[in-house]
N, C-alpha and C positions, 0 to 999 in steps of 0.2 A: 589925386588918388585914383581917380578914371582912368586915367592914361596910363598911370602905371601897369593897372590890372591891365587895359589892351596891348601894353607892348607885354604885360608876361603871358598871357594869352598865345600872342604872332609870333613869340620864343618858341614855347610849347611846340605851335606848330609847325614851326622850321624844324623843330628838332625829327619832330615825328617823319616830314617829310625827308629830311636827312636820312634816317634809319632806312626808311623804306626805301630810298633811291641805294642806300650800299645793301639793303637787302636784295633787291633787285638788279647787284652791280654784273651780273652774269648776264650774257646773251648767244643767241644764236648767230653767226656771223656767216657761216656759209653750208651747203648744202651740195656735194657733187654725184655722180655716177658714174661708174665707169665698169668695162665685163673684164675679167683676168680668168683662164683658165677654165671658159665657161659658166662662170661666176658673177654673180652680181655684187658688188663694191659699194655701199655706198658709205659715204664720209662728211660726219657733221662736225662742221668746226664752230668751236663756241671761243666767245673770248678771254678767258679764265682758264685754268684747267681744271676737267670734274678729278673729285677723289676717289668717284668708283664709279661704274657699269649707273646708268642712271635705270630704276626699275622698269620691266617689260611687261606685256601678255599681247599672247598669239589667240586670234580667232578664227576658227578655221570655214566658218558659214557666216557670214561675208568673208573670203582670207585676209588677214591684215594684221598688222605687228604694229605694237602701240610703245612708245616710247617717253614718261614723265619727267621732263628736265624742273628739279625743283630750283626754286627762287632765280627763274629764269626766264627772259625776254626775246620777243622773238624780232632780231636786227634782219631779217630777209629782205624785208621790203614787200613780201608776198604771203600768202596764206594758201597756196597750193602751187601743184607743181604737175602739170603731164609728162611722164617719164619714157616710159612704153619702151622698154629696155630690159629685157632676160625676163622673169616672171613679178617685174614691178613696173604696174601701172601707172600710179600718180600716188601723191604724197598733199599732203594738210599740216598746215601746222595750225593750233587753234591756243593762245594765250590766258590763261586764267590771272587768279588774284597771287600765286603765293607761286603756281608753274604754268612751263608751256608743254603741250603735248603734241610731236611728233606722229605721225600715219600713216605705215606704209601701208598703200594698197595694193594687193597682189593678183595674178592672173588663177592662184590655185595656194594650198596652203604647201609651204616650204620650209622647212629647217632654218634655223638663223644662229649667226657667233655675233657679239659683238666684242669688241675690247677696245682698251684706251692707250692711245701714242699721240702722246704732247696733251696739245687741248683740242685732239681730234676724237671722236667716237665713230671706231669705223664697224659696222654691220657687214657681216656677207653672210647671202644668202645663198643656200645650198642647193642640192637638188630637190624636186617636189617630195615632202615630208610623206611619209607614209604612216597610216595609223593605225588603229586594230585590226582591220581588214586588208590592208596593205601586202600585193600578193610577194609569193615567195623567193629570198634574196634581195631585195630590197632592204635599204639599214635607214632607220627612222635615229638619230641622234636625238636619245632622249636625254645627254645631261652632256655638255659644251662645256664642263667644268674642266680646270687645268689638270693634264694627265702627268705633267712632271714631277718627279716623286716616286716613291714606292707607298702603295694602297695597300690597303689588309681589309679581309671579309672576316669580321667577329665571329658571326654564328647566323645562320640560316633555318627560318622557322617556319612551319605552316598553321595556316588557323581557318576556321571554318565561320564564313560571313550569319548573319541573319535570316538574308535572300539567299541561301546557300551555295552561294561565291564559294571560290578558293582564291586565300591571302598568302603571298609568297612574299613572308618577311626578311629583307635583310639585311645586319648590323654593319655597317661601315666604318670602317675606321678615322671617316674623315671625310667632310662635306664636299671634297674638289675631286669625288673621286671619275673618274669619265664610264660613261653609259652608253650601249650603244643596245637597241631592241630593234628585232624585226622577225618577221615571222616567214618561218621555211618549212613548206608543204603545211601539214597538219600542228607544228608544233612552234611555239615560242623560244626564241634565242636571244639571252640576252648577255652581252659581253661588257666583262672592268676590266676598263682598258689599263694596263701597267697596274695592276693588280696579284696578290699572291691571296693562297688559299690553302687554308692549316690542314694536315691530311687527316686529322678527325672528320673536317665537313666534306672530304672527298669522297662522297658517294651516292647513293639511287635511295631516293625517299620510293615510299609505295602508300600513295594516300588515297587510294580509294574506299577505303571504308569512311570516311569523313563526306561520303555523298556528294560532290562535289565535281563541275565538267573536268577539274583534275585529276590523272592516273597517276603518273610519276614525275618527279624532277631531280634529275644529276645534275651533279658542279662538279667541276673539273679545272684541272691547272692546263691552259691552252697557250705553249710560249711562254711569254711575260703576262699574259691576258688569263683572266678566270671564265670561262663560258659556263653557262646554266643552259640547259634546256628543259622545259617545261611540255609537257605532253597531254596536252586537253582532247577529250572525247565530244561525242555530237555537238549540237550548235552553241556556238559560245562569244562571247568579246572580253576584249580585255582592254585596260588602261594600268597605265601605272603613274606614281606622284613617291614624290621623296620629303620628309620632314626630319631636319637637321642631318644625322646622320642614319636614320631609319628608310630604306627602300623600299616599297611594296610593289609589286602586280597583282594585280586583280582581277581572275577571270570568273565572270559573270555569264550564268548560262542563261540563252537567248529562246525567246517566247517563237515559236513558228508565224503564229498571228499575228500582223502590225497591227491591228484593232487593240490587245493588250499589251501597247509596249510598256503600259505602269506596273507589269510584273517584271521586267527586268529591275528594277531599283528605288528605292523610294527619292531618288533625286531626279529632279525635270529640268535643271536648269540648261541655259545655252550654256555648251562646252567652249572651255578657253583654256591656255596655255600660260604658265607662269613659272620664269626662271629669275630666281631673288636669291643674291648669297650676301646673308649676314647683314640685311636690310630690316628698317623696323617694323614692329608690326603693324604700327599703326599710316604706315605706308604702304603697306601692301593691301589694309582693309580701305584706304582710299582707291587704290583702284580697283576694286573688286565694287565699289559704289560707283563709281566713274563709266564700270562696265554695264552694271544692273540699272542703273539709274534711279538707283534706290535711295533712301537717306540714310546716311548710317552716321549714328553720334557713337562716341567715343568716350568709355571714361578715363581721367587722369589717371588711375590708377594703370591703364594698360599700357604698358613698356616693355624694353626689350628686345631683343633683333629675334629674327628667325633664316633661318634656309631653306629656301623652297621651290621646288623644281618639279613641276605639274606639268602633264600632255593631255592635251584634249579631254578634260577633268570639269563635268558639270559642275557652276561656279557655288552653285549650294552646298556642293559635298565639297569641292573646297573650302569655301569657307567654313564648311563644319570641322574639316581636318585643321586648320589653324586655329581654330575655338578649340578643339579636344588638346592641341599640341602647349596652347600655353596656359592652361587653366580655365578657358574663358567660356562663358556662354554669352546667349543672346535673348531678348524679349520681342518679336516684331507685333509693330499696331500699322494697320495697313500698309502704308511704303516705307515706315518707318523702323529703322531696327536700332534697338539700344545694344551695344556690348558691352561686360563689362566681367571685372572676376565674378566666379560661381557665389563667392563668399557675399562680395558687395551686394549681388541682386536678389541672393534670398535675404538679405539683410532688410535691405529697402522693401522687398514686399511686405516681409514682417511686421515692418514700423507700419506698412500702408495697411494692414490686415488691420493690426491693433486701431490702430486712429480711424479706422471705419468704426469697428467694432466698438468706441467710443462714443461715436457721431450718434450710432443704433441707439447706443442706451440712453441719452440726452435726447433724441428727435423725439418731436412729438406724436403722440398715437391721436388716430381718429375710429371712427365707427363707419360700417359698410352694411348693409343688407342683402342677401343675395337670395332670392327666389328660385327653389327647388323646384323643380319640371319631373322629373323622373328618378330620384335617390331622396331616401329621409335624409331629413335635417339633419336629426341624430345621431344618424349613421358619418354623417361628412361633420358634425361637431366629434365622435369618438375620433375619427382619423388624422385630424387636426389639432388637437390637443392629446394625443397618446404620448405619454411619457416618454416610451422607449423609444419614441420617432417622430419626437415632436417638431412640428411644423412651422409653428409662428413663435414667435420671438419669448423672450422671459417676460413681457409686458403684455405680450398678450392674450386674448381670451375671446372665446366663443360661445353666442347664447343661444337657445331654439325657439323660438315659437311652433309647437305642435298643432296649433289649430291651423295654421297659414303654411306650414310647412315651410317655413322662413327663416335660416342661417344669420345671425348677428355678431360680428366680426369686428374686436377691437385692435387696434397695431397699427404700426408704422407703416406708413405709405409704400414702402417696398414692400413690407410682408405681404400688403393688403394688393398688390400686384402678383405677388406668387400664388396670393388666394385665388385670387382669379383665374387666371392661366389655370390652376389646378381644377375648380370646379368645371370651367368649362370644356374641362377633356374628361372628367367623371361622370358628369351631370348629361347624361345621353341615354337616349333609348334604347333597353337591351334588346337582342336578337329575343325571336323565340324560336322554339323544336317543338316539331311534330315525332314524336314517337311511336310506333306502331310496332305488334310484338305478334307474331300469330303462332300457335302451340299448339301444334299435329300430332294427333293420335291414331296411330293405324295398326288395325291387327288383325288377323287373318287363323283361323281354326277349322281343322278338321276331323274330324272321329270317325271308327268305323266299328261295328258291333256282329261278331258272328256266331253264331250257335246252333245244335242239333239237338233232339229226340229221338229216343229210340226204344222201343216196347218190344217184346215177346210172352206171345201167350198162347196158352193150353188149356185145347175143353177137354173134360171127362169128369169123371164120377170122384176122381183125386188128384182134382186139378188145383191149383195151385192159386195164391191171388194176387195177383197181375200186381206190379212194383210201380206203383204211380204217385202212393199218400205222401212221398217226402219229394224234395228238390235237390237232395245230397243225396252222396254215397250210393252204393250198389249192395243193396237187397233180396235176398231170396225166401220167402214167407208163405206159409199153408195156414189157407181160411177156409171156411164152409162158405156156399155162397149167400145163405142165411145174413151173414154178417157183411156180404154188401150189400146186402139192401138196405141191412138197417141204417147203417152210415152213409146208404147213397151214393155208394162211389162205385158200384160195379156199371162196367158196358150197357147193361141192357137188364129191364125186366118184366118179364112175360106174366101177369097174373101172381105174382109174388113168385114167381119161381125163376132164381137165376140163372143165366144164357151162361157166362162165365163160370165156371166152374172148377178151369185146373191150373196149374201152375204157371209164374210170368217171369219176365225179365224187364227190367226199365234203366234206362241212361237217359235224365234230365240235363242240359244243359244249353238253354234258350236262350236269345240276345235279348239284350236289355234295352229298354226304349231311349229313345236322345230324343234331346227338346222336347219333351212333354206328347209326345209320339211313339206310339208303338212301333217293334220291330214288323216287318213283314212275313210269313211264313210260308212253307211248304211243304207237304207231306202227303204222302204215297203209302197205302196197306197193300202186303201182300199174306197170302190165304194156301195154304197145301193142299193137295190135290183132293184129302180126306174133311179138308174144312175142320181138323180139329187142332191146326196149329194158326198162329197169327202174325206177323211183323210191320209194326207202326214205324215209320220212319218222316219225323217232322224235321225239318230245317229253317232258320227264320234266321234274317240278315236285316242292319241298317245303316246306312252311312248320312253322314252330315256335313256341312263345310258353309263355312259363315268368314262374312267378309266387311268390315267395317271402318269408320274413319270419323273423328271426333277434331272438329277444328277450333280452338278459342282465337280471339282475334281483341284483345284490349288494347287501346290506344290514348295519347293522353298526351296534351299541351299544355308546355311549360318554359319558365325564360334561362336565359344563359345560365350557367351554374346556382339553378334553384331545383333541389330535389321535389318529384314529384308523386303521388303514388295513386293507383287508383286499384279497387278489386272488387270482387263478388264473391257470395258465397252462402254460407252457412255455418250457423256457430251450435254446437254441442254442448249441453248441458253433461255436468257431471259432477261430483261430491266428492268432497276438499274438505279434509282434518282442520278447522279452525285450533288455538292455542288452548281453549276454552277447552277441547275434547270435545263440542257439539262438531257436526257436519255444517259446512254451507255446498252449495249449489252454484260452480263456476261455470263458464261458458269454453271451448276451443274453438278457432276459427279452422273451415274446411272452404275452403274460397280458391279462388282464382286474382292472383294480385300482380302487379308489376308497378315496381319502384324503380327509379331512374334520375340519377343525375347529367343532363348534358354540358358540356364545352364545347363551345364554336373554337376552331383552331383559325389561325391567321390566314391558312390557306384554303378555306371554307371545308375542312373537315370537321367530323363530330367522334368527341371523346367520349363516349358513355359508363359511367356509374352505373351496372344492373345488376335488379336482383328480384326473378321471377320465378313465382310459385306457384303450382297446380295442384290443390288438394282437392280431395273427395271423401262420402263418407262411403268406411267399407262394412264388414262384417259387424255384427253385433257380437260381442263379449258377456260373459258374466260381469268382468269390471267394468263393463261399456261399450261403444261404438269405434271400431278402427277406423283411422283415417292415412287414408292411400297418398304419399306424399310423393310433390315431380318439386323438384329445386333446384335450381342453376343461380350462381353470383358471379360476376364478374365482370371485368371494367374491359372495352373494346376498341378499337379506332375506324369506323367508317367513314367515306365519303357522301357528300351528301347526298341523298336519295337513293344511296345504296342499301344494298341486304344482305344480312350475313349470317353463318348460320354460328350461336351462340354453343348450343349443346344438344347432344343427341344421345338417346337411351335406345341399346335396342338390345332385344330378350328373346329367345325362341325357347320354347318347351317339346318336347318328342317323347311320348311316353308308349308303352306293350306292355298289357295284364292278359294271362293263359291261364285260365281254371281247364283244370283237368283231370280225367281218372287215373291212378297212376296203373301203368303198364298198357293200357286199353287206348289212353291218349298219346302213345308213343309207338303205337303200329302204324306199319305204311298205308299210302291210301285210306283206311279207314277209321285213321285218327281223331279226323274230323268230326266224326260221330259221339268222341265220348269227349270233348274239350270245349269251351267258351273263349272265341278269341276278341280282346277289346285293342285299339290302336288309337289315341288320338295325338292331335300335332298341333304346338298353337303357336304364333307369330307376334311379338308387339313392339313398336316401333313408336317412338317420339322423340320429335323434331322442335326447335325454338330456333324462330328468324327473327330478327328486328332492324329495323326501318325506319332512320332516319330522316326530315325531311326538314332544313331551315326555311321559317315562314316568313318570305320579302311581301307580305301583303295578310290583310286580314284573311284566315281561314278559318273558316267551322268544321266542326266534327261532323258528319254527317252515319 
């Protein structure tokens, strides 16, 4: 029974070894070079004959064109080759499990054909390949594809990139159709060779409003050939790549800077070259691993051929344009990339989401403690268990000890890792602000007060009595002198017998005192020749002018977004209709207060919440005491240690009062004499600055 089972066993493995040797029945058998027409030739004979072009990619930094013969052995005898013949160096052949890969190495990067006669693969290489930058008249053969035939151009579209590229789409009629790009002076030319072009698409796009290094692009019937020119402004690059029958160019405008070349595109990869017709996918995503040296697994589910003919095409944004072309995405975990359909891999994560989400509700919970330094418990249990934003699991729970300040945390070992990580980036020391507010009162007053007197009087036997007893109006009145004496108001008197005795004239109108100070006066009598007439003339003037300034200066420390308040003052009593209909006796506050919330900004600025008041009390009322209200609110952006000014009140008064006689105070020059002139002027001005000041160290108020 032993021996049976060994010899089916050494079956088994002949068979295997059978397989593998007629998988492997292909080899490489020769390798030549030869120049034609300035041309490098070279010709790899295998012993079988291939069924198609075996797949390529061109690298233009190291130059070198890579060649994967599948289920293929390498009969040379040698695994490299110094050539040193037209712009081809040396050659490698390197042998894997399932193919061999081919390497030519070049003097510079170069155009290449290949095609198949018998069981020969012959390469020629062209002249040096020209690429974005490639100067003008120069032809980069961007697609080697069979030109025999008649080609057709669908439809020609323009789209506008992410990175605000300009995409120059166009529909082809057929994967073999031939390409030819190069660029002449300032603008892109790109030629289908033996190609026609429907006279709808014959004509001048104008795509500048799509922001974009492109202005315009015509097509045109050139011969048998369709020519496109593409007319890009300031600095720019372009590549182009083709998928199945879809063409693009793609000119991408260029950063001046090399320091920011990661604004030209969000792709970094090393640029390479890939020309595949009608190859599978999953042959084309092996070398594109081959290249990266990446891992890339494969799911079964991915099939199917593709066509694809890339130039100088960072291998990432290839590979994303072969992921977008056949449905597919990708996962990477370090070097590791899974592809697979869209469909498959939200599938799988879903099942993976769910069967965690599982694992959660079955794991076991533990208990954690965590010791508050600078935040309530309370506060980090509401934020942790809040409904609407809840933090740890449906299992779990959080308790406080208020005396210890001590967090008590039930859950799952992961929660209780987010717990963590979480407090220890809450659980920190807030900043604090110094706030300083200073509230400038300045006012400036002046008055000025003028005024005259002026008497005429008359002695005789019926004279008249002098116009003095009132302060108004203009008066003419006959008294005995008897009757000033008795009232004391006459000039003078001699032994009871009155000096004054005939008639007077008087214009009162004296300045008025300022500041609890008399006016100054002046005054001059003159007398006729006969000593029986008299003229009093008083003049009395005052001016005043006051200058003052009232500074508050409150200040007040407090932590990051904690409102603070502090004030002074005085509070007023007054009487308040209780419901009852008795009176009670409330208080009003007349203070000096400032309220402030700050915000430290990320850039050490401070956002202020303010709201400063300057009250005083003023006049006395029948209903009570007024109070003189300064108020400013509003929210600010300072830097730190800066001052700024919040609000400013400013008020001037200019006021002129004329008492006067009428007609007597409106004569020239002597007007003066019968009018009271008052002038004052007052000035008040108030200023609020505040000053902030983040405190990196203990500070005191002083």
């Amino acid at each position: 029974m032993n021996n049976a089972i060994r010899i089916a066993y050494g079956f088994v493995l002949w068979l295997v070894a059978v397989g593998f040797a007629f998988a492997q029945a292909n080899s490489i058998e020769g390798f030549d070079v030869v120049q034609q027409a300035g041309r490098t030739v070279v010709r790899i004979t295998t012993k079988e004959p291939l069924r198609s072009v075996p797949p390529n990619f061109a690298v233009a930094n190291p130059a070198r064109i890579a060649f994967d013969f599948p289920n293929t052995v390498n009969a040379l005898g040698r695994s490299s080759q110094d050539i040193g013949q037209g712009e081809l160096r040396s050659m490698n052949v390197v042998q894997g499990t399932d193919r061999t890969r081919l390497v030519l190495n070049l003097r510079r990067a170069v155009a290449h054909e290949a095609t198949l006669e018998g069981n020969s693969v012959v390469i020629t290489l062209a002249e040096p390949a020209v690429g974005q930058t490639a100067p003008g008249g120069q032809v980069a053969h961007f697609a080697e594809g069979r030109a025999e035939g008649q080609h057709a151009i669908r439809d020609v579209d323009f789209r506008r990139g992410r990175a605000g590229e300009g995409r120059i789409v166009v529909d082809l009629s057929d994967t073999t159709t031939g390409i030819d790009i190069r660029q002449q002076g300032q603008n892109i030319v790109v030629e289908f060779l033996k190609t026609t072009l429907p006279d709808s698409l014959r004509r001048r796009l104008d795509v500048v409003d799509f922001a974009t290094p492109v202005n315009t692009i015509s097509a045109f019937q050139q011969g048998e050939n369709v020519r496109m020119v593409i007319e890009p402004k300031g600095q720019w690059e372009h590549n182009a790549y083709q998928s199945d029958t879809q063409f693009v160019v793609e000119v991408k405008p260029v950063t001046p800077d090399p320091s920011r070349a990661a604004q030209r595109g969000r792709y970094t990869g090393e640029k390479l070259s890939l020309n595949f017709q009608n190859v599978e996918v999953r042959a084309v995503l092996n070398v594109i691993a081959d290249f990266t040296d990446l891992n890339i697994i494969t799911s079964d589910t991915v099939t199917g051929n593709i066509t694809l003919r890339l130039k100088d095409v960072p291998w990432d944004q290839a590979l994303d344009i072969i992921l977008q072309t056949r449905g597919l995405d990708s996962r990477r975990t370090g070097n590791v990339i899974w592809i697979a359909p869209r469909d498959e891999l939200a599938t799988r994560e879903k099942l993976a989401l769910e069967a965690q989400q599982q694992i959660n509700d079955l794991e076991l919970t533990r208990t954690e403690s965590f010791q508050m330094n600078y935040q309530k418990a309370a506060d980090v249990q509401k934020l942790l268990s809040d409904p609407t934003q809840r933090i740890l699991s449906k299992r779990g729970s959080a308790a406080v000890d208020a005396r210890t300040n001590t967090l008590f945390v039930q859950d799952t070992p992961t929660k209780l890792e987010e717990v963590r990580a979480l407090i220890a980036k809450i659980d920190v020391a807030v900043r604090q602000v110094m706030i300083e507010a200073r509230i400038v009162e300045a006012n400036d007053t002046f008055a000025k007060n003028l005024g005259a007197r002026l008497g005429l009087i008359e002695f005789g036997p019926q004279a008249r009595r002098p116009f003095g007893d009132t302060n108004h109006g203009l008066n003419v009145g006959t008294n005995v002198g008897a009757e000033l004496v008795n009232t004391g108001q006459a000039m003078g008197v001699v032994q009871g017998t009155p000096v004054i005795n005939g008639p007077g004239l008087n214009s009162n109108f004296p300045a008025a005192g300022l500041n609890a100070f008399n006016a100054g006066q002046f005054s001059f009598i003159l007398f006729n020749s006969s000593l029986t007439r008299l003229l009093n003339i008083e003049i009395s003037a005052l001016e005043s002018d006051g200058k003052g300034k009232i500074v508050a200066s409150p200040r007040v420390l407090t932590a990051d977004q904690v409102e603070a308040l502090i004030e002074q003052g005085t509070e007023i009593p007054y009487q308040q209709a209780t419901s009852s209909g008795a009176t009670s006796v409330s208080f009003r506050k007349a203070n000096l207060a400032l309220k402030v919330k700050p915000q430290i900004t990320p850039d050490g600025n401070v956002i202020m919440t303010l709201d400063v008041n300057k009250d005083q009390p003023g006049a006395t009322t029948p209903a009570g005491v007024q109070i003189n209200t300064k108020h400013v609110k509003t929210e600010v952006l300072v830097e730190n240690g800066g001052t700024v000014v919040i609000g400013g009140i400013y008020e001037q008064n200019d006021r002129t009062d004329i008492t006067k006689i009428p007609f007597f105070g409106d004569l020239p020059f002597l007007g003066f004499l019968f009018k009271n002139n008052t002038t004052s002027s007052s000035k008040t001005e108030l200023l609020v600055f505040i000053t902030p000041r983040i405190v990196n160290e203990r500070l005191t108020i002083r």
